[in-house]
C-alpha positions in Angstrom: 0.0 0.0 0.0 1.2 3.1 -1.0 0.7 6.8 0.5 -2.3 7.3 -2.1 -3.8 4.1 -1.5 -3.5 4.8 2.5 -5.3 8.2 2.2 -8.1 7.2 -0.4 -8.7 3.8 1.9 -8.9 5.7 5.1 -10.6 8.9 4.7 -9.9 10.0 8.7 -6.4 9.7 8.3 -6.4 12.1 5.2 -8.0 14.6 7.2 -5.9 14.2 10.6 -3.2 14.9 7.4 -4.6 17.9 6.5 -5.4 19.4 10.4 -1.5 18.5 11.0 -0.7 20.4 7.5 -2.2 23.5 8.9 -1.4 23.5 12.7 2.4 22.3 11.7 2.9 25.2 8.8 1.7 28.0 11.2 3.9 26.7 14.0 7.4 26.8 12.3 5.7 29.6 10.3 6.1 31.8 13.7 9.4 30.6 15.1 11.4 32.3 12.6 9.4 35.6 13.8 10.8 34.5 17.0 13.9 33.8 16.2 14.7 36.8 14.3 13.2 38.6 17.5 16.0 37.4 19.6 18.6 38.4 17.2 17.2 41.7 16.9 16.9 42.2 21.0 20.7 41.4 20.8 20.4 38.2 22.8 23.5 36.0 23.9 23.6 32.4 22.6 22.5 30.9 25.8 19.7 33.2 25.8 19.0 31.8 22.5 19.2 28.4 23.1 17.0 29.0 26.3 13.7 30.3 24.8 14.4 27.4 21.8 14.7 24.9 24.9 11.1 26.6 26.1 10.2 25.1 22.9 11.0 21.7 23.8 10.8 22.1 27.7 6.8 21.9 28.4 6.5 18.5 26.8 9.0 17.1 29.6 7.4 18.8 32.5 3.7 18.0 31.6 4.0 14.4 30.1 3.3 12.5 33.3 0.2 14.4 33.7 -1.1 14.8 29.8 -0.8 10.8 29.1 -3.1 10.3 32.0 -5.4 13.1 30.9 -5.3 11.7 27.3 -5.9 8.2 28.0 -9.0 9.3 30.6 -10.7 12.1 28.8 -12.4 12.8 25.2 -9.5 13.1 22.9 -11.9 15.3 20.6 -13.2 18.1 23.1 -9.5 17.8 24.2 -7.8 18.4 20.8 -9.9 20.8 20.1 -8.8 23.0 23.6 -5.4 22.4 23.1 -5.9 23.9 19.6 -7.4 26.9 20.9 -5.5 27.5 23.9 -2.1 27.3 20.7 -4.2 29.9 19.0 -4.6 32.3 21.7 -0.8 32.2 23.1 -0.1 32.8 19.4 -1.6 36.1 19.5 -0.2 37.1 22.7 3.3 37.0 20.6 2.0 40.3 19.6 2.6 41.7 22.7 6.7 41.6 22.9 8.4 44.5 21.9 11.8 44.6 24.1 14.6 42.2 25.4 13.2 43.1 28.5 10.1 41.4 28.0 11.9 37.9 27.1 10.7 36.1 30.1 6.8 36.9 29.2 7.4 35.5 25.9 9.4 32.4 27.2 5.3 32.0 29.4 3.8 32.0 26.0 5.9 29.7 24.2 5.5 27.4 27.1 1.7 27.2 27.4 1.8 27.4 23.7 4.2 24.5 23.2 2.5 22.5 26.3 -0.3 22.1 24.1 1.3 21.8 21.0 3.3 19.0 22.9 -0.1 17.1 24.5 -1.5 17.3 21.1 0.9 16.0 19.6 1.0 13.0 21.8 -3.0 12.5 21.7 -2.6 12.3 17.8 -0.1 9.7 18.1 -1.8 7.4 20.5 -5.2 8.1 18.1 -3.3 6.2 15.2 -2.9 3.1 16.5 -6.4 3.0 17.2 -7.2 3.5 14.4 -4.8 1.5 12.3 -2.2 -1.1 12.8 0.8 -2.8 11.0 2.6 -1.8 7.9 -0.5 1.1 7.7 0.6 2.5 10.9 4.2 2.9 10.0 3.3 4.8 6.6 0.6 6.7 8.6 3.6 7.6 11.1 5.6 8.6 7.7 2.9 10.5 6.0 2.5 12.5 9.6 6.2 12.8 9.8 6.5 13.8 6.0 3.8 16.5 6.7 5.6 17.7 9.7 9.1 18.2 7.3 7.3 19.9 4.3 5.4 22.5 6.6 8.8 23.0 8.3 10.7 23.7 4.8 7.7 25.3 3.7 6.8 27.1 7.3 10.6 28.2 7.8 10.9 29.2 4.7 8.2 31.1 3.9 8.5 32.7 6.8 11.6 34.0 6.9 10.8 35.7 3.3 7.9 36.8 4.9 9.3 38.3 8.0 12.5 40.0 6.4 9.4 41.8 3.5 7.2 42.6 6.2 8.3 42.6 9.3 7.4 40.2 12.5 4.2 41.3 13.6 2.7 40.5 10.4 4.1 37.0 10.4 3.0 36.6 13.7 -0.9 37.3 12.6 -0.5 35.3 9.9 0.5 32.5 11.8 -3.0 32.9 14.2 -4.8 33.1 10.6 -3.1 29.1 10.6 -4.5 27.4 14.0 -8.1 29.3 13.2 -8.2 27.6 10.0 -7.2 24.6 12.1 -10.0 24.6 14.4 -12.2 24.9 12.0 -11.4 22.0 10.1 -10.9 20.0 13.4 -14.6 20.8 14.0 -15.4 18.4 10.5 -13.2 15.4 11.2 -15.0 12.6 12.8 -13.5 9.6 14.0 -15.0 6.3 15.7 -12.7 4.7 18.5 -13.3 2.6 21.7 -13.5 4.5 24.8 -11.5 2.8 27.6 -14.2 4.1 30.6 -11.9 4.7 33.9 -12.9 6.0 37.3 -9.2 5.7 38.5 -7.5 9.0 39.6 -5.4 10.6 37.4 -2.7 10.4 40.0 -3.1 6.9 40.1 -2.7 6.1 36.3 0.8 8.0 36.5 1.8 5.7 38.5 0.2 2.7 37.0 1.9 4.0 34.0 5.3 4.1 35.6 5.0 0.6 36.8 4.4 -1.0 32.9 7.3 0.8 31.4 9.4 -0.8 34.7 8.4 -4.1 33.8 8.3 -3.7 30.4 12.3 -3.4 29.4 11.9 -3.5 25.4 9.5 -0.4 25.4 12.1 1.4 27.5 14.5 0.8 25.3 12.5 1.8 22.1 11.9 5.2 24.0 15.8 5.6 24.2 16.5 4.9 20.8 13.3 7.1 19.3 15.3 9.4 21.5 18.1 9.9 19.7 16.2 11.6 16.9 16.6 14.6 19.5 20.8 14.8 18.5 19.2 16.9 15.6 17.7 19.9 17.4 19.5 22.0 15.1 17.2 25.4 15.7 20.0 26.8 18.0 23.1 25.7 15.8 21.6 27.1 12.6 20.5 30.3 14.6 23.7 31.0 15.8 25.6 30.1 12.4 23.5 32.8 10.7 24.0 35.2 13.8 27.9 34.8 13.6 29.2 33.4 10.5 26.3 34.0 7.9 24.7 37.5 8.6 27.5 39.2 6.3 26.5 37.1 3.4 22.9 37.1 3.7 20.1 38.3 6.0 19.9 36.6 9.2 15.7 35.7 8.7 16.8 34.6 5.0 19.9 32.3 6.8 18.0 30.9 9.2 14.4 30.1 6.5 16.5 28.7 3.3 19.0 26.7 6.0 16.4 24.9 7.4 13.8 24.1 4.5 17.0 22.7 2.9 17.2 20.7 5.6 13.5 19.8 6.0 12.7 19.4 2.0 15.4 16.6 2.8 12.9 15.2 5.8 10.3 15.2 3.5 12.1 13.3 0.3 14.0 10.8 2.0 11.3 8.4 3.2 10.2 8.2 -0.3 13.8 6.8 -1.4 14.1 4.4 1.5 10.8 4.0 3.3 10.6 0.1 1.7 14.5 -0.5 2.7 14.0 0.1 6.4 13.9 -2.4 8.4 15.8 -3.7 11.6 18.6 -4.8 9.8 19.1 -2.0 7.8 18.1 0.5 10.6 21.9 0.8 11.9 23.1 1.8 8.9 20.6 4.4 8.7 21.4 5.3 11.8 25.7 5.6 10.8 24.8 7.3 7.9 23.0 10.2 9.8 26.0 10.6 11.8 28.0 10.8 8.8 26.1 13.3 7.5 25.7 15.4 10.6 30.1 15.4 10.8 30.1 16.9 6.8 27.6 19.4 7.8 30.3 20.6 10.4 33.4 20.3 8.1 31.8 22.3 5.5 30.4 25.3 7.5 32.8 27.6 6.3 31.0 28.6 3.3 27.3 29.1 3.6 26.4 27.3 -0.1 28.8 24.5 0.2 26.8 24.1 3.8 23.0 23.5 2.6 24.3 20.8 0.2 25.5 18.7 3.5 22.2 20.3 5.3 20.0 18.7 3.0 21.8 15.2 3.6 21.3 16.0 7.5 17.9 15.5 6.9 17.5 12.5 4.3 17.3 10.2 7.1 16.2 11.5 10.3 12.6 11.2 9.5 12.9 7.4 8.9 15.0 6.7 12.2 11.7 8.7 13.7 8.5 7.0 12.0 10.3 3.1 12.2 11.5 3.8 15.8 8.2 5.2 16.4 5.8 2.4 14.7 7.8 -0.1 16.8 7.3 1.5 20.0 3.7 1.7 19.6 3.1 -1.9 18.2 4.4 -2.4 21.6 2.4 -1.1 24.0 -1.2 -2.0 25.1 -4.0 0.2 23.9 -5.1 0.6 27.9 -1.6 2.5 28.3 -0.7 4.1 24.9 -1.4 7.5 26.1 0.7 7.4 28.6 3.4 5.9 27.6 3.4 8.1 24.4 3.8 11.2 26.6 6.4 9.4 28.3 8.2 8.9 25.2 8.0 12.2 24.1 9.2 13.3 27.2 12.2 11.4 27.2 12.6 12.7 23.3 12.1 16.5 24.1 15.0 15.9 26.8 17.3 15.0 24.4 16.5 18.2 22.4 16.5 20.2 25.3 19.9 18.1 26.3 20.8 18.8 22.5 20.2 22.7 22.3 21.6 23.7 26.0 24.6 21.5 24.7 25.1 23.6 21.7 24.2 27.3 23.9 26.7 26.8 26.1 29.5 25.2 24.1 29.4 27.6 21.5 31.2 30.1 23.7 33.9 27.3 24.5 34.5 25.4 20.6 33.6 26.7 17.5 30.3 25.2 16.0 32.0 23.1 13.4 33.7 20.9 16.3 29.6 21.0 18.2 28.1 20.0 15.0 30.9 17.2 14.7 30.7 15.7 18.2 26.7 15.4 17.6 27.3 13.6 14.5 29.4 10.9 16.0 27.1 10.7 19.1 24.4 8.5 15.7 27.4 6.3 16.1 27.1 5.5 19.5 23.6 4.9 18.7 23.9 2.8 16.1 26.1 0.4 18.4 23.5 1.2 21.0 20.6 -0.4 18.6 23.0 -3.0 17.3 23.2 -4.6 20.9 19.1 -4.2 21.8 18.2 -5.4 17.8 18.0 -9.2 19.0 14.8 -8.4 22.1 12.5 -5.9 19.9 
């Protein structure tokens, strides 16, 4: 079954497509308002990296308590909330107009990316309900190639849009985005079984604690999934265009065509390889990202030369993340699959987080070619990592 044959068969699935094509587009659509933002407050790298790492941040705090709330609750009425409550933070971007007011925005993009974040997770333990198998994985591709066009197409954009017309404009535009979203949301319907609970929510954390503990192999999965984190690149590329690039070409302009070469990359690759993957062929995958991530840093010297091994940064990072992530959730029970979705990624926005405070505070230390290198031969730790756990999953 192809990607056509998927969405034509499965009519819900094309429209969870669509609602993530929106939501996603409007969400990288904004950060490169953001970013810019920073650079034009003057911020230091670690500054930076922090409000990137507020990004990743709420989905670590709040994943205990969302996979309980997802796997209790509604998920409609509760997609639908976290969609608004995205929408309204959005807006409140609008408000920031000084470095002074960094921490405010650092609230927004927490509550914003909180719900982005228990979204997120709800969507991903909807899919297994609603498929299984070979279906799932491609359903996991299609999400994750959705997720790497509206990033190209988001970041891009955007950045030609904020350097035309400013940031406050590409900030509205981006609200313009999750109200179209909630309107569609509104249409999709969607049949599932309703696991009925009267347990407390505090309860079903733990109970959710105690399977992972006794289940090893899922624990495992989460790690390796993980390791998809290595490329939280948002701080690295922001920096590069703040210190090496912003002679050559305008910092928004850096930062937008940097990563949609990267992220048209995420989007091509799984239809080169998506029928080679398996777990034999996963660790080489897996060595070939590192290799790819160590050229990226030895040709940083000259912006062009650069997006070539950018684009090759990308190629396989969204297969590691659909296959790593389709074998995870074949493994868990349905009962738990909320929860131990949030749990994974928790574990996954930790290694971002990990990732991006890595790069903030190095890059005062090393230059970012010897950062971008150490993070590409981190895949090969991973790949011996996967190598040694390939024999239990």
């Amino acid at each position: 079954m192809n990607y056509r044959e998927l969405l034509t068969k499965y009519p819900v699935i094309r429209q969870l497509s669509l609602l993530q094509f929106i939501a996603y587009f409007g969400a990288w659509f904004s950060n490169v308002a953001i970013y810019t933002m920073l650079v034009n407050f003057g911020s230091s790298s670690f500054a930076i990296s922090v409000v990137v790492a507020m990004h990743l941040i709420p989905a670590i705090v709040i994943a205990p308590l969302s996979g309980a709330i997802i796997d209790r609750f509604k998920i409609k009425s509760l997609m639908l909330t976290l969609l608004t409550t995205e929408l309204i933070m959005t807006l409140l971007f609008l408000t920031i107009d000084d470095k002074s007011e960094l921490w405010l925005l650092m609230i927004f993009i927490f509550i914003r990316m909180g719900s982005a974040s228990m979204f997120f997770s709800t969507e991903m333990s909807l899919l297994p309900k609603l498929v299984s198998g070979k279906v799932l994985q491609k359903a996991n591709e299609i999400h994750s190639i959705i997720w790497s066009f509206t990033y190209a197409a988001g970041m891009g954009v955007g950045g030609i849009v904020v350097n035309s017309f400013g940031i406050k404009t590409a900030i509205m535009i981006d609200a313009l985005f999750f109200l179209s979203a909630i309107i569609l949301f509104l249409n999709i319907e969607f049949k599932i079984d309703i696991i009925h609970t009267k347990e407390k929510i505090s309860t079903m954390i733990k109970d959710g604690f105690i399977y992972l503990k006794n289940n090893k192999i899922v624990l495992h999965l989460i790690l390796l999934h993980s390791s998809v984190g290595l490329t939280a690149f948002d701080t690295l590329v922001t920096l590069l265009a703040k210190n090496e690039y912003k002679y050559i070409i305008a910092v928004p302009l850096s930062i937008g065509i940097t990563n949609a070469f990267r992220a048209v990359a995420l989007m091509v690759g799984p239809l080169f390889i998506t029928n080679k993957v398996n777990k034999e062929t996963l660790t080489y995958i897996l060595l070939f990202q590192g290799i790819a991530i160590v050229a990226w840093g030895l040709l940083q010297f000259n912006f062009y030369i650069a997006l070539v091994a950018v684009f090759f940064t990308g190629f396989m990072t969204t297969t590691i993340w659909s296959y790593t992530y389709a074998l995870l959730q074949e493994k868990v029970e349905q009962k738990y699959l909320g929860r131990v979705i949030s749990y994974n990624d928790m574990i996954f926005m930790l290694s971002n987080v990990i990732t991006t405070f890595f790069i903030g505070i190095m890059a005062d230390l090393i230059s970012l070619e010897l950062i971008t290198i150490i993070i590409g031969c981190a895949f090969f730790a991973v790949a011996i990592y996967y190598k040694r756990i390939k024999e239990w999953i």
